[in-house]
PDB file of N, CA, C and O in Angstrom:
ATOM      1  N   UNK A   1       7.177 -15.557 -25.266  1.00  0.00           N
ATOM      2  CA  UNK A   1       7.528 -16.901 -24.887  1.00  0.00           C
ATOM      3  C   UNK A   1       8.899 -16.913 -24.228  1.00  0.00           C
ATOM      4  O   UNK A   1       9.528 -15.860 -24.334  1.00  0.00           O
ATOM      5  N   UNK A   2       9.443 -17.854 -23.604  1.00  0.00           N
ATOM      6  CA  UNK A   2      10.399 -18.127 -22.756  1.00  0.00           C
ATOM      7  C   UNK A   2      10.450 -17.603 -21.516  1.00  0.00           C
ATOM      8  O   UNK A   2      11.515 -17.362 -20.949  1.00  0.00           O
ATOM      9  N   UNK A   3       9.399 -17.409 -21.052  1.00  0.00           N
ATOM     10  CA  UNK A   3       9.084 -16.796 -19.841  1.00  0.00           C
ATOM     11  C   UNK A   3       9.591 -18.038 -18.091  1.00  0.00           C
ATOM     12  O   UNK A   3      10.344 -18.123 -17.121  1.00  0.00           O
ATOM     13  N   UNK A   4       8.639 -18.589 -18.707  1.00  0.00           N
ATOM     14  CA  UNK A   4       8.924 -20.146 -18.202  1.00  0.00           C
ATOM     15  C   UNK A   4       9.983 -20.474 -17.231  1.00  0.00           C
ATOM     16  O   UNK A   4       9.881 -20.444 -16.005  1.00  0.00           O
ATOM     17  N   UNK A   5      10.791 -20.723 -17.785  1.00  0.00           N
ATOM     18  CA  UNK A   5      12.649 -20.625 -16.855  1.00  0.00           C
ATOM     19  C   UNK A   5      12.962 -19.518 -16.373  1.00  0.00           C
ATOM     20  O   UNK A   5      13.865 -19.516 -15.537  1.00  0.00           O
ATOM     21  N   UNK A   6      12.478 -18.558 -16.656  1.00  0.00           N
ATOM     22  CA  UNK A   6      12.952 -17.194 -15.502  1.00  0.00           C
ATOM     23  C   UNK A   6      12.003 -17.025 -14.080  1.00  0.00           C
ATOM     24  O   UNK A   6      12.251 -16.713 -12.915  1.00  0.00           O
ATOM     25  N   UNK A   7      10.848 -17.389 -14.802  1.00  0.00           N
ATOM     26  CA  UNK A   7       9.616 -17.257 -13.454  1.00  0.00           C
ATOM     27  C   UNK A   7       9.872 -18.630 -12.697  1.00  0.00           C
ATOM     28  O   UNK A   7       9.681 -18.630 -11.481  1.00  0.00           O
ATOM     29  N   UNK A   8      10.282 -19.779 -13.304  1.00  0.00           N
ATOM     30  CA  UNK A   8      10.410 -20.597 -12.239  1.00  0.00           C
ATOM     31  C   UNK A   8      12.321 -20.718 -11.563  1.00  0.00           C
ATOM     32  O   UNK A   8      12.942 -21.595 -10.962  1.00  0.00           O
ATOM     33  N   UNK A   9      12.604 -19.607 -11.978  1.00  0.00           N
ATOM     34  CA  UNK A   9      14.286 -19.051 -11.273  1.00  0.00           C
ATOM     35  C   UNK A   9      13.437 -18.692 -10.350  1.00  0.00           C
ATOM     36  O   UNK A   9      13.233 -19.333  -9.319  1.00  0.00           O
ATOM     37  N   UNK A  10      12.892 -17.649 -10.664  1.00  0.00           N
ATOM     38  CA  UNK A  10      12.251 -16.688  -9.159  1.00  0.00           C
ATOM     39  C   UNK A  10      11.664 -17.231  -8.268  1.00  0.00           C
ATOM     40  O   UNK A  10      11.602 -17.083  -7.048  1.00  0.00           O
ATOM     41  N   UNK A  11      11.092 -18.096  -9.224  1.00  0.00           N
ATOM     42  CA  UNK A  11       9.894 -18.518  -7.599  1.00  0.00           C
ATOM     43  C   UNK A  11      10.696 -19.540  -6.348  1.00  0.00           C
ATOM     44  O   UNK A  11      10.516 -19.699  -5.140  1.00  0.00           O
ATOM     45  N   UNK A  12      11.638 -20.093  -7.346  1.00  0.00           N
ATOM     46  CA  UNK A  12      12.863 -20.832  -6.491  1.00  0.00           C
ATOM     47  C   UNK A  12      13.520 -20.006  -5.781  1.00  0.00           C
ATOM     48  O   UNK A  12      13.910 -20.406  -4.684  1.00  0.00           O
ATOM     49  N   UNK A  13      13.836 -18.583  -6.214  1.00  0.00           N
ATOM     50  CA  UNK A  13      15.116 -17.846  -5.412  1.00  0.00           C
ATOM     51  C   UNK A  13      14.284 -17.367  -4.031  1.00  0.00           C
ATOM     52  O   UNK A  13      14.731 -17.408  -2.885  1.00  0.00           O
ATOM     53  N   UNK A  14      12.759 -16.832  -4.508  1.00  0.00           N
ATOM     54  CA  UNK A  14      11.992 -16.421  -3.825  1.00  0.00           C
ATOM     55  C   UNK A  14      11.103 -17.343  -2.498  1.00  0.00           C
ATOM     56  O   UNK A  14      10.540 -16.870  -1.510  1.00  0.00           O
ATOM     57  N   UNK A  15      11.234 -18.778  -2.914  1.00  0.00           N
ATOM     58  CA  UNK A  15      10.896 -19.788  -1.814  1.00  0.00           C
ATOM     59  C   UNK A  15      12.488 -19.757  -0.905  1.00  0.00           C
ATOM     60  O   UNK A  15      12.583 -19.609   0.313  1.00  0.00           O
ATOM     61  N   UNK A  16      13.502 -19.916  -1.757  1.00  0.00           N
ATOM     62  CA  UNK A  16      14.682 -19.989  -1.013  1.00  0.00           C
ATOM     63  C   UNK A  16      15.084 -18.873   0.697  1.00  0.00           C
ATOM     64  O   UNK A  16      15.530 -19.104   1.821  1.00  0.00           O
ATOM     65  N   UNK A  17      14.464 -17.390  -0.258  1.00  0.00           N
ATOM     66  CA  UNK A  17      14.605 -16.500   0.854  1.00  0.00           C
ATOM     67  C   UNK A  17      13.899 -16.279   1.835  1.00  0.00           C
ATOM     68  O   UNK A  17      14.126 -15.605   2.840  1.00  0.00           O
ATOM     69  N   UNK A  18      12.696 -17.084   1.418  1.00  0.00           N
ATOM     70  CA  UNK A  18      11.544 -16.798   2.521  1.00  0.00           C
ATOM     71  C   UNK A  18      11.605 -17.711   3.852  1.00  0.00           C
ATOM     72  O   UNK A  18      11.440 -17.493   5.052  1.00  0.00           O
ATOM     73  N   UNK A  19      12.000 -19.114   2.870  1.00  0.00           N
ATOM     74  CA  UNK A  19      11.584 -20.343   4.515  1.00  0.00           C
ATOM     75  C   UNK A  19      13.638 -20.422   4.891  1.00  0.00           C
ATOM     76  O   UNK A  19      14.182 -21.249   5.622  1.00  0.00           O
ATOM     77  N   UNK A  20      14.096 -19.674   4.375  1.00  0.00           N
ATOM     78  CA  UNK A  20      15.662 -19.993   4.488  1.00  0.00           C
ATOM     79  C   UNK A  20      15.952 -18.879   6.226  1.00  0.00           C
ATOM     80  O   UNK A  20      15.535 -17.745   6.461  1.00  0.00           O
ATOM     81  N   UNK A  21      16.692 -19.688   7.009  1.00  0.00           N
ATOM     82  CA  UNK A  21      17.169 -19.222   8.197  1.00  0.00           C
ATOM     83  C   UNK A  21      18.313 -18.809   8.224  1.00  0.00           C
ATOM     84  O   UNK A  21      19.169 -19.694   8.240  1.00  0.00           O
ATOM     85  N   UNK A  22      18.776 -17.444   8.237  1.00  0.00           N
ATOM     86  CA  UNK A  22      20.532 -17.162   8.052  1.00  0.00           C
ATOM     87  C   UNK A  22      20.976 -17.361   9.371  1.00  0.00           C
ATOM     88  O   UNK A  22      20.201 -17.179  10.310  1.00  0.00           O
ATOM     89  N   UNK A  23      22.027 -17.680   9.527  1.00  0.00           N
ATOM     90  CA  UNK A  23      22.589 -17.398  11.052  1.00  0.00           C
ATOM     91  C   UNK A  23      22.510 -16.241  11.637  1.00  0.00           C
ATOM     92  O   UNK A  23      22.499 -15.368  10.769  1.00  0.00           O
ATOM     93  N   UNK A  24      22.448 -15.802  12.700  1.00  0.00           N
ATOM     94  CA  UNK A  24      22.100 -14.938  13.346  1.00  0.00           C
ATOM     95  C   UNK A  24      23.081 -14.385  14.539  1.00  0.00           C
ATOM     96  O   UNK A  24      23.109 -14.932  15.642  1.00  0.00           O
ATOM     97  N   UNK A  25      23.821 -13.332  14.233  1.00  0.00           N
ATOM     98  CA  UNK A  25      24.650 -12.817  15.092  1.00  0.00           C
ATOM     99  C   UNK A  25      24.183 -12.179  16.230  1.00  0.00           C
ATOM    100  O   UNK A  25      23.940 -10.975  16.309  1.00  0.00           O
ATOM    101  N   UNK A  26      24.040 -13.149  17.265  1.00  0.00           N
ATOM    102  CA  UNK A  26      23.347 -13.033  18.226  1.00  0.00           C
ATOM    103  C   UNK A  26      24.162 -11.595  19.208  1.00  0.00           C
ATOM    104  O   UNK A  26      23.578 -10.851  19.996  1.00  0.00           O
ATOM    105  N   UNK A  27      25.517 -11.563  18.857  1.00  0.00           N
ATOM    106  CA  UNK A  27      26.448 -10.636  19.257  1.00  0.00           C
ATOM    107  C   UNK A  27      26.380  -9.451  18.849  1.00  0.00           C
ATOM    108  O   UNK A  27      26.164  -8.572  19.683  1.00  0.00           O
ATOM    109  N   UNK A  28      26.494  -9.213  17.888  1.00  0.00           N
ATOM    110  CA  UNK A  28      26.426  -8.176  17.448  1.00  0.00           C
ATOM    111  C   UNK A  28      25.120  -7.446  17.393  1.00  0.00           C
ATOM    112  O   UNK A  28      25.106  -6.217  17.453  1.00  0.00           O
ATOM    113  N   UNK A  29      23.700  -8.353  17.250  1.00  0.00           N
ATOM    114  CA  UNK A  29      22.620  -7.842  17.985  1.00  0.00           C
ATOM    115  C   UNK A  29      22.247  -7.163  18.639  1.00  0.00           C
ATOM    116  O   UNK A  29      21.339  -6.337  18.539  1.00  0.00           O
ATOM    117  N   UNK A  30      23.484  -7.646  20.090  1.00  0.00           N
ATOM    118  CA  UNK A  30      23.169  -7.150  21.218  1.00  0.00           C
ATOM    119  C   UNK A  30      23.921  -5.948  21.554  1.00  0.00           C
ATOM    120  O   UNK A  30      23.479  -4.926  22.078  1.00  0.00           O
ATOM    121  N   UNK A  31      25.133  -6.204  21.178  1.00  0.00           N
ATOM    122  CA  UNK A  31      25.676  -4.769  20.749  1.00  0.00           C
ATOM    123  C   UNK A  31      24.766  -3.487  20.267  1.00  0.00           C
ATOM    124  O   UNK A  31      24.790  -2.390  20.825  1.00  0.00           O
ATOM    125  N   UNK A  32      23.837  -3.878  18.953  1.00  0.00           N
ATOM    126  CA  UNK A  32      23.291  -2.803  18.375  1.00  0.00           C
ATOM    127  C   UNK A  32      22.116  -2.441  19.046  1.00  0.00           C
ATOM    128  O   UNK A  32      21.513  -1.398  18.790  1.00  0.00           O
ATOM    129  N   UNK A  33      21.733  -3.318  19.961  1.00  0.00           N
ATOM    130  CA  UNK A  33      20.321  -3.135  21.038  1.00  0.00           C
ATOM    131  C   UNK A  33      20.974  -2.034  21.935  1.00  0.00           C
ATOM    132  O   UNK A  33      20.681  -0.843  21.834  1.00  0.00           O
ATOM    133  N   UNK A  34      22.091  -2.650  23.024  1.00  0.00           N
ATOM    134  CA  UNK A  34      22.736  -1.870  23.692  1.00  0.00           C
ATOM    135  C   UNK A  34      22.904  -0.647  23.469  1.00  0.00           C
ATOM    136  O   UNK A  34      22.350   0.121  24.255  1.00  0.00           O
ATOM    137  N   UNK A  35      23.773  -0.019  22.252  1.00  0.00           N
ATOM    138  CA  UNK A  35      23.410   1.453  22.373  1.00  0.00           C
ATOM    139  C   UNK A  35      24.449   1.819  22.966  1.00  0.00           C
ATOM    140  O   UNK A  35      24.185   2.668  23.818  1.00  0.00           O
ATOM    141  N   UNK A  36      25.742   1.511  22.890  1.00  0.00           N
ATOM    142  CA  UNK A  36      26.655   2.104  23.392  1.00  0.00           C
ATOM    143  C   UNK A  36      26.986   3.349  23.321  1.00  0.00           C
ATOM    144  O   UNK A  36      27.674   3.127  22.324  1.00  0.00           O
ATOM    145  N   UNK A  37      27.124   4.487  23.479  1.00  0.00           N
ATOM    146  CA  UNK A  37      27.416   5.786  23.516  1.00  0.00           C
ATOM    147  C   UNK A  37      28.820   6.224  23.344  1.00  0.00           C
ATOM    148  O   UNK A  37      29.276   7.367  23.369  1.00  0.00           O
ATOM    149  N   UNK A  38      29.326   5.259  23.191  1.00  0.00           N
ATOM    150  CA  UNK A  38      30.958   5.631  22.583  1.00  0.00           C
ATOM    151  C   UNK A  38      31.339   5.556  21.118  1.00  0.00           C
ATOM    152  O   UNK A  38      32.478   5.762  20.701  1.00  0.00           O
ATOM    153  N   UNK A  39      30.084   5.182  20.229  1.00  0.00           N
ATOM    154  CA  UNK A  39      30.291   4.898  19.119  1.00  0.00           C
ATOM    155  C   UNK A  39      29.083   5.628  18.251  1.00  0.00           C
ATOM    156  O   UNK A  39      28.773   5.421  17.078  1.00  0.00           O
ATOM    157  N   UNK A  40      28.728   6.189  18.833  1.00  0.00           N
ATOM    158  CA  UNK A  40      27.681   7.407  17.858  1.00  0.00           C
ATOM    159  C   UNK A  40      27.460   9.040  18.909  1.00  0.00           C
ATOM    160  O   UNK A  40      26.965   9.162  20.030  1.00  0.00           O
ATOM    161  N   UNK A  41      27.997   9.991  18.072  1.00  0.00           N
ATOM    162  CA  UNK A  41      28.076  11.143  18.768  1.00  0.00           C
ATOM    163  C   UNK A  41      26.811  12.425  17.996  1.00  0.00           C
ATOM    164  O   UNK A  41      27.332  12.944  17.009  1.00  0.00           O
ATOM    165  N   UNK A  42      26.154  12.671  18.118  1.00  0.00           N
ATOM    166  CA  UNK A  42      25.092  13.537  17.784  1.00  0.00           C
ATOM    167  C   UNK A  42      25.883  14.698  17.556  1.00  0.00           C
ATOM    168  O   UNK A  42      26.731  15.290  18.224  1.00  0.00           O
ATOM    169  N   UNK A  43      25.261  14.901  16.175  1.00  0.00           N
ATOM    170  CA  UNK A  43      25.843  16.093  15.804  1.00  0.00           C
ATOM    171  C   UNK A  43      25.422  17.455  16.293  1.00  0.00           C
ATOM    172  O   UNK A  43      24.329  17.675  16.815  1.00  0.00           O
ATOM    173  N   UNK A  44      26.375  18.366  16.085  1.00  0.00           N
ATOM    174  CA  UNK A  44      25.964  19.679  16.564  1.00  0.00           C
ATOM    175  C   UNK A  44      24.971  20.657  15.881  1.00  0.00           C
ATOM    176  O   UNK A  44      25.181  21.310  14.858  1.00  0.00           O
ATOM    177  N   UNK A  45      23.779  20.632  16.693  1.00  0.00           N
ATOM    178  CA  UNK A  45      22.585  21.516  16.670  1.00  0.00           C
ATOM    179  C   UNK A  45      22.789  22.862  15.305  1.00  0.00           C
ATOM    180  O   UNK A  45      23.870  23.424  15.481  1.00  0.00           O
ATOM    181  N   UNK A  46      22.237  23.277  14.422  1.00  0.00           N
ATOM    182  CA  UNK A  46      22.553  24.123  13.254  1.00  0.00           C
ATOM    183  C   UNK A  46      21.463  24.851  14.076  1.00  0.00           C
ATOM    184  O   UNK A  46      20.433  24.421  14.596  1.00  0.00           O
ATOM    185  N   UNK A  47      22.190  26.502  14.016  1.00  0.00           N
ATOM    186  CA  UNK A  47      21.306  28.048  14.504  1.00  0.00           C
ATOM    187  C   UNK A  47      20.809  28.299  13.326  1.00  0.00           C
ATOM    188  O   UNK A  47      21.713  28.636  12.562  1.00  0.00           O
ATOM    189  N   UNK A  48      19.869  28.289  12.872  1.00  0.00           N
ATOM    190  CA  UNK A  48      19.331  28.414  11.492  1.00  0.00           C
ATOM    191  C   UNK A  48      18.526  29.805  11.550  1.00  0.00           C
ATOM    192  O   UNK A  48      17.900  30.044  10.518  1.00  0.00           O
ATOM    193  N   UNK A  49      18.416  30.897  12.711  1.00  0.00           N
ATOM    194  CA  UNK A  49      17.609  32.070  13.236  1.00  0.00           C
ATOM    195  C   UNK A  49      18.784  33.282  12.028  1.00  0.00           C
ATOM    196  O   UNK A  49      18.431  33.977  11.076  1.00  0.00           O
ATOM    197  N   UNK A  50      19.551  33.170  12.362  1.00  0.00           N
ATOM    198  CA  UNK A  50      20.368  34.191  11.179  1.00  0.00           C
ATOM    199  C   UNK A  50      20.656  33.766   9.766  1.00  0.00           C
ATOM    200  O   UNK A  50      21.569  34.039   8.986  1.00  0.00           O
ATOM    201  N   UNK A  51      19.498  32.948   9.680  1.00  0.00           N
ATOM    202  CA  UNK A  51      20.038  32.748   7.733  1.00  0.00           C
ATOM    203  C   UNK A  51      19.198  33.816   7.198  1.00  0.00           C
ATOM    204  O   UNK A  51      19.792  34.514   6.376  1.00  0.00           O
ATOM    205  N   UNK A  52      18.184  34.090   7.392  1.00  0.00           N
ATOM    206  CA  UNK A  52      18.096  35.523   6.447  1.00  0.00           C
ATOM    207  C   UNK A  52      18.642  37.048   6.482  1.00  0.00           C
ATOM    208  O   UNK A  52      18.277  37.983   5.769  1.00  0.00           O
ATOM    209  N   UNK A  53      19.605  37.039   7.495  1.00  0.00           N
ATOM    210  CA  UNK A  53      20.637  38.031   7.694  1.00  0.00           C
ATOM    211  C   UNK A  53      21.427  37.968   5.969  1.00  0.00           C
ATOM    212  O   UNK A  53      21.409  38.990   5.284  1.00  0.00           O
ATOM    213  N   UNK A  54      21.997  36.831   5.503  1.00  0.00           N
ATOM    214  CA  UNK A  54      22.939  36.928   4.788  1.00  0.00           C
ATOM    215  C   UNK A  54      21.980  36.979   3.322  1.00  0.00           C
ATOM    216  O   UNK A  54      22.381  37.306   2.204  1.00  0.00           O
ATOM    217  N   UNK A  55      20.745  36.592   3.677  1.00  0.00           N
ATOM    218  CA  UNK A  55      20.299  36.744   2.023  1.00  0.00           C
ATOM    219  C   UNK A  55      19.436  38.369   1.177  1.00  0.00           C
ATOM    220  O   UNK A  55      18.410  39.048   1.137  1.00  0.00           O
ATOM    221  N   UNK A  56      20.194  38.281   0.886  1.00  0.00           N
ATOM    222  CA  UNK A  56      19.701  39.096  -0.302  1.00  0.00           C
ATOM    223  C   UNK A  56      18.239  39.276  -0.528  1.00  0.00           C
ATOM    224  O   UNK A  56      17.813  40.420  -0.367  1.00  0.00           O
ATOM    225  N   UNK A  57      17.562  38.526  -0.805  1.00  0.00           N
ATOM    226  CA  UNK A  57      16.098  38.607  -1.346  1.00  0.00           C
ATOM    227  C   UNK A  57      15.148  38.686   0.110  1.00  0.00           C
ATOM    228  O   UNK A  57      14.045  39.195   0.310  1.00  0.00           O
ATOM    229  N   UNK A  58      15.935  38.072   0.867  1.00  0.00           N
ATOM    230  CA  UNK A  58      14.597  37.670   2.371  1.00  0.00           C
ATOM    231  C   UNK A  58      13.737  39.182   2.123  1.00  0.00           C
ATOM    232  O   UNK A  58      12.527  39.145   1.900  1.00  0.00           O
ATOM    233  N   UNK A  59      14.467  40.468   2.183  1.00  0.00           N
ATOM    234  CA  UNK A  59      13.245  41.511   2.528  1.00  0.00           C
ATOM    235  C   UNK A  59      12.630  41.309   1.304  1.00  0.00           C
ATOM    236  O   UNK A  59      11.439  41.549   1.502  1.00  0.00           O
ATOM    237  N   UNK A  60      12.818  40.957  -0.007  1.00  0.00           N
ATOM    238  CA  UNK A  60      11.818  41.248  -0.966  1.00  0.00           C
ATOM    239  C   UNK A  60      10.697  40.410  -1.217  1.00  0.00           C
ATOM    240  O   UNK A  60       9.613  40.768  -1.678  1.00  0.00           O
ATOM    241  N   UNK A  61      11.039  39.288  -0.884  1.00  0.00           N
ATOM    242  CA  UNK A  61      10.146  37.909  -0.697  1.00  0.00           C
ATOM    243  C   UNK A  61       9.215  37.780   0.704  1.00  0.00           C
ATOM    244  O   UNK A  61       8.404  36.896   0.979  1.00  0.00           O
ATOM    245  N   UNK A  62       9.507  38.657   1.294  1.00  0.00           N
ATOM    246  CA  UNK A  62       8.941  38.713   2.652  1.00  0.00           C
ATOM    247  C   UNK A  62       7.640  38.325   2.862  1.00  0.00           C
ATOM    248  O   UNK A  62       7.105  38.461   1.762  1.00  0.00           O
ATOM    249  N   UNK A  63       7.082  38.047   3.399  1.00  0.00           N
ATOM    250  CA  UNK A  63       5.901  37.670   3.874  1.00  0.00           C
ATOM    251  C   UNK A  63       5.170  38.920   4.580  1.00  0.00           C
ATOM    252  O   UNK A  63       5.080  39.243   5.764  1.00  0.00           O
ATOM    253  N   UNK A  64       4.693  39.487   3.416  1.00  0.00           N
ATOM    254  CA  UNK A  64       3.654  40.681   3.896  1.00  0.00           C
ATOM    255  C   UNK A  64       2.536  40.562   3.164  1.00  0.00           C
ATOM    256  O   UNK A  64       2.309  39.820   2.209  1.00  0.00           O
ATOM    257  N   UNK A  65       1.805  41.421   3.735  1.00  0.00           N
ATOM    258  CA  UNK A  65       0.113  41.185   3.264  1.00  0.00           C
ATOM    259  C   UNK A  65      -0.220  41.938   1.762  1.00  0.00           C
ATOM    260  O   UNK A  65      -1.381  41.989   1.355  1.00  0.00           O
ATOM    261  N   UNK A  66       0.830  42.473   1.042  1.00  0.00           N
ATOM    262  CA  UNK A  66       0.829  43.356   0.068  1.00  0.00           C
ATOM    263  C   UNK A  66       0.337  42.753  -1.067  1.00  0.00           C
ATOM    264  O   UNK A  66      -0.002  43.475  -2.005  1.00  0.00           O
ATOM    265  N   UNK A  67       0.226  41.417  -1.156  1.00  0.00           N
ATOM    266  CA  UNK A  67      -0.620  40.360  -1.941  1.00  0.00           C
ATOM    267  C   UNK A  67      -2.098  40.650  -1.623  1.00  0.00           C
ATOM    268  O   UNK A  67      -2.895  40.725  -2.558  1.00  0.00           O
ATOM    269  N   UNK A  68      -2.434  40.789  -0.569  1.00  0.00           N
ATOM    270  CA  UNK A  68      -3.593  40.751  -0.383  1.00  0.00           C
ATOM    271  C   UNK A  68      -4.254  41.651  -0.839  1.00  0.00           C
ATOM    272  O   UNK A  68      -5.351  41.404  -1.339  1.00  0.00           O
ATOM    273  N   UNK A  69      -3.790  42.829  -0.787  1.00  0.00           N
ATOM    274  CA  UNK A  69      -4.463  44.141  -1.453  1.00  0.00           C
ATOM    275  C   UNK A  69      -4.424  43.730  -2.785  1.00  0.00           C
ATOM    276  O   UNK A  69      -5.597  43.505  -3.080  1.00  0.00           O
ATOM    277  N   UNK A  70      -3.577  43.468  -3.933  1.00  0.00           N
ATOM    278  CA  UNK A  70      -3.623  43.253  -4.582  1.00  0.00           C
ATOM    279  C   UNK A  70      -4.974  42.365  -5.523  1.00  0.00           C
ATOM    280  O   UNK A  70      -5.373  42.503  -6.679  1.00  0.00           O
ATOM    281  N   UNK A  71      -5.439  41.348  -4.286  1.00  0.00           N
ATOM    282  CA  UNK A  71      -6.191  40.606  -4.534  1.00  0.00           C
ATOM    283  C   UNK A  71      -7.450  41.309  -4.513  1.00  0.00           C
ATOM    284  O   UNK A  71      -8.271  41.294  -5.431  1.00  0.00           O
ATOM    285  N   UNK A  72      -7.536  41.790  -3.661  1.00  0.00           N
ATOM    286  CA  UNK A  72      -8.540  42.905  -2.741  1.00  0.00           C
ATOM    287  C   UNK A  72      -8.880  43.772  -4.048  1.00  0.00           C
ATOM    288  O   UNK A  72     -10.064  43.664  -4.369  1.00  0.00           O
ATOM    289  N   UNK A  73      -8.146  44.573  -4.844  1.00  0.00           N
ATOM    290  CA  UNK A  73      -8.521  45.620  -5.787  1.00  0.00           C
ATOM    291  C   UNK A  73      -9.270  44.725  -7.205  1.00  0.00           C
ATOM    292  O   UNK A  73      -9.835  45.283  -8.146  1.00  0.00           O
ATOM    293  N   UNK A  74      -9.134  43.620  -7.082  1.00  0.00           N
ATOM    294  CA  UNK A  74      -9.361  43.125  -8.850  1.00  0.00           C
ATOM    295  C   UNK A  74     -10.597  42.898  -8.773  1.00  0.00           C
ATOM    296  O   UNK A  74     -11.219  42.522  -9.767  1.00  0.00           O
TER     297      UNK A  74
END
């Protein structure tokens, strides 16, 4: 019980947000449509071809068919 007053909070907060019109920064909109290129710089590309140079395990984990035999004998 007392459910009552909370569900009819919500359904009020929830009519409020739905038919409610905020102002609308028509400026800044257009700004973010625009796309200016002075204000977002793409980061630099990661060479990701030499990361198994530095690891340790890459040859042991390797991707060889030596599973397969394995499978192959049972």
């Amino acid at each position: 019980m007392g459910r009552g007053r909370a569900k009819a909070k919500q359904t009020r907060v929830a009519r409020e947000l739905k038919y409610s019109s905020p102002n609308t920064d028509l400026t800044a909109l257009q700004r973010e449509l625009a796309g200016s290129s002075s204000t977002y710089t793409a980061p630099p590309a990661v060479d990701d071809d030499d990361e198994d140079e530095d690891d340790t395990y890459a040859d042991r984990w390797a991707d060889d068919d030596s599973d397969d035999d394995w499978a192959a004998s049972r």
